[in-house]
C-alpha positions as CSV (number, residue, x, y, z in Angstrom):
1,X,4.0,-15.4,17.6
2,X,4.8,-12.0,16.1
3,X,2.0,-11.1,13.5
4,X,2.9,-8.3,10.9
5,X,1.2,-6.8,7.3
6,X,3.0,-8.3,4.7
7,X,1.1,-6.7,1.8
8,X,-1.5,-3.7,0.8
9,X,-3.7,-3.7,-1.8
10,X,-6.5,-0.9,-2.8
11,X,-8.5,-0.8,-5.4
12,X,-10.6,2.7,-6.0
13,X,-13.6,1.4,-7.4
14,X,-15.5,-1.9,-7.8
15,X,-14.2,-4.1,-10.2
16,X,-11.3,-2.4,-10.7
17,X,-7.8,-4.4,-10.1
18,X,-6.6,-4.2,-6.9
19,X,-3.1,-2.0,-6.2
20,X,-0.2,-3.1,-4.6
21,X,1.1,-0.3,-2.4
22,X,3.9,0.2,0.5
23,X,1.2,2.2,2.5
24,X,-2.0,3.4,3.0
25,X,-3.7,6.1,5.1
26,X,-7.1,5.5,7.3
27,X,-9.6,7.8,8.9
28,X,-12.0,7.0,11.6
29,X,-15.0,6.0,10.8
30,X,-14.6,6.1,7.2
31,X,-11.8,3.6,6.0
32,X,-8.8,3.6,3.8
33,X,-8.4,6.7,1.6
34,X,-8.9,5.8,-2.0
35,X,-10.3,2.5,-1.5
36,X,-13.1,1.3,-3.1
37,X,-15.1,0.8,0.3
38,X,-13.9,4.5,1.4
39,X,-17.2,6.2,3.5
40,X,-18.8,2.9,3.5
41,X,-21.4,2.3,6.7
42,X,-19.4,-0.6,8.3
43,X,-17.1,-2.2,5.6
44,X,-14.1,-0.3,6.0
45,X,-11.2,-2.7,5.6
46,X,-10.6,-6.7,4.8
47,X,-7.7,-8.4,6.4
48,X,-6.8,-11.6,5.4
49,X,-3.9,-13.9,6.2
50,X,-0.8,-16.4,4.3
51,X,-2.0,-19.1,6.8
52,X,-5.4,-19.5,5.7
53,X,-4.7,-18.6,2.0
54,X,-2.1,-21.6,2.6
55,X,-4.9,-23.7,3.7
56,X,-7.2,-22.9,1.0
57,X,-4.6,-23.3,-1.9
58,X,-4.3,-27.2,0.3
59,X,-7.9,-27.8,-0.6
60,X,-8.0,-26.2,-4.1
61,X,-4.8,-28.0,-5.5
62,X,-3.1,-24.9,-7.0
63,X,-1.8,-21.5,-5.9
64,X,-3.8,-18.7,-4.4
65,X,-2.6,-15.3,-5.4
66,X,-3.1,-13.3,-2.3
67,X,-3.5,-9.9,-4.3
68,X,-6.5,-11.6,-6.6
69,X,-8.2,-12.1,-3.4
70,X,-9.0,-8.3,-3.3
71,X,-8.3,-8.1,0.6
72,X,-6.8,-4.9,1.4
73,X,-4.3,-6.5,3.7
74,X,-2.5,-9.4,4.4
75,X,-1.4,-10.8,7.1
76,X,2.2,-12.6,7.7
77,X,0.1,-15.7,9.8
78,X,-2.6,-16.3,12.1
79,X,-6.1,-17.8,12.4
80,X,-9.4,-15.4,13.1
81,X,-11.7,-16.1,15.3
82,X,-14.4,-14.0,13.5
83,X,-15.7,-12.9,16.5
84,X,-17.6,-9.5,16.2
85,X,-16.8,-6.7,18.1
86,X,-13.0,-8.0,18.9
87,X,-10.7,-4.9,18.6
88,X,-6.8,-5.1,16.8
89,X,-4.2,-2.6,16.1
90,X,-2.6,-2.8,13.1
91,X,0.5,0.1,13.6
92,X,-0.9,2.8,15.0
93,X,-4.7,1.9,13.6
94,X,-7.5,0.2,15.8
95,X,-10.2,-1.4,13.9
96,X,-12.9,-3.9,15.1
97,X,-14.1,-6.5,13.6
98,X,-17.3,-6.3,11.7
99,X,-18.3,-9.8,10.4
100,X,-16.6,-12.8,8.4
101,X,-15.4,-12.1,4.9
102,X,-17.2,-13.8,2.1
103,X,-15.2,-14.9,-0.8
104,X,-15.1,-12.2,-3.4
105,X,-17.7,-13.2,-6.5
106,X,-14.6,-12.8,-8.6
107,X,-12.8,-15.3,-7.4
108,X,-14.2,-18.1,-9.3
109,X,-13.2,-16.0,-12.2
110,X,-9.6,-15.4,-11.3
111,X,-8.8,-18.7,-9.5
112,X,-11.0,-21.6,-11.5
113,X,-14.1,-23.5,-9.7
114,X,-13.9,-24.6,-6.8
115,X,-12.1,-21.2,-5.5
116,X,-15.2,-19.7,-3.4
117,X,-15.7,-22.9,-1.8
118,X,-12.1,-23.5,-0.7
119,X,-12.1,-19.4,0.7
120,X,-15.3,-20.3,2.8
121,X,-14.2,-19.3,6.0
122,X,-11.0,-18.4,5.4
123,X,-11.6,-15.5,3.3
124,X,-10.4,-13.2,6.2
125,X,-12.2,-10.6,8.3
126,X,-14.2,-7.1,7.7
127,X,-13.6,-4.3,9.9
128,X,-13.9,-0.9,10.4
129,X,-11.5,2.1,11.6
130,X,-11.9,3.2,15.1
131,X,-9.0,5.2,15.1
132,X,-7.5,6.2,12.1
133,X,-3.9,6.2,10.7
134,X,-1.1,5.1,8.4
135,X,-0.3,1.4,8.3
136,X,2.6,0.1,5.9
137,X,4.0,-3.0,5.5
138,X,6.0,-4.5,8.3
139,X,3.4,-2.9,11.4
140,X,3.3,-5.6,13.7
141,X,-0.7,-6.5,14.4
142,X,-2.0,-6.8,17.9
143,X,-5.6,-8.1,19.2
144,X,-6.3,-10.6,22.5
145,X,-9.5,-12.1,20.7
146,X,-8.5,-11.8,17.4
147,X,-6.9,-15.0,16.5
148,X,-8.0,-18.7,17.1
């Protein structure tokens, strides 16, 4: 199964809508330039995927937008494991995996009730930049542990 970034999305401040772009630009230790979470401690980047927004639009009833989720990338498919400390490249980028994504606050706001609940779990992953780098849509994604 070949695993590949199907979108980008920034947003460069809290709150703010969330950007579709072609491409972004990480640095170590620090994240994706112009994003809102840009120098954060640990909270570089959120990676989410079609497969488990498909799963959670099953158990809502109605259509998840994957850019109102405010992930900064999606996924073509795949399941995560969630399991800290597991390492993925994503292009030229290496990240590692931080902890489980909760779903955003917003969401009930954007998608109706019952929006955080169906996201539980499948909200995607946080991770952080180990080694910086571009990554544009169409990098293929890479990680042993990553998915389930």
């Amino acid at each position: 199964m070949t695993v590949s970034v199907v979108a980008l999305q920034i947003a460069p401040a809290s709150r703010l809508s969330m950007q579709v772009v072609e491409r972004v630009e990480t640095t170590t230790g620090h994240g994706i330039v112009g994003d809102r979470y840009e120098n954060s401690r640990r909270r570089h980047i959120s990676i989410q995927s079609l497969e488990e927004i498909a799963e959670a639009e099953a158990e809502l009833g109605r259509p998840l937008d994957p850019v109102q989720t405010r992930r900064n990338i999606t996924l073509s498919t795949g399941r995560f494991t969630r399991k800290p400390n597991s390492v993925l490249t994503v292009g030229t980028t290496t990240l590692r995996v931080v902890r489980d994504a909760a779903p955003c606050k917003l969401l009930e706001d954007s998608f109706g009730p019952g929006a955080n609940r169906a996201l539980r779990k499948r909200a995607g992953i946080i991770c952080e930049v180990l080694e910086g780098g571009p990554i544009r849509i169409g990098d293929v994604v890479v990680g042993r542990d990553i998915f389930a």
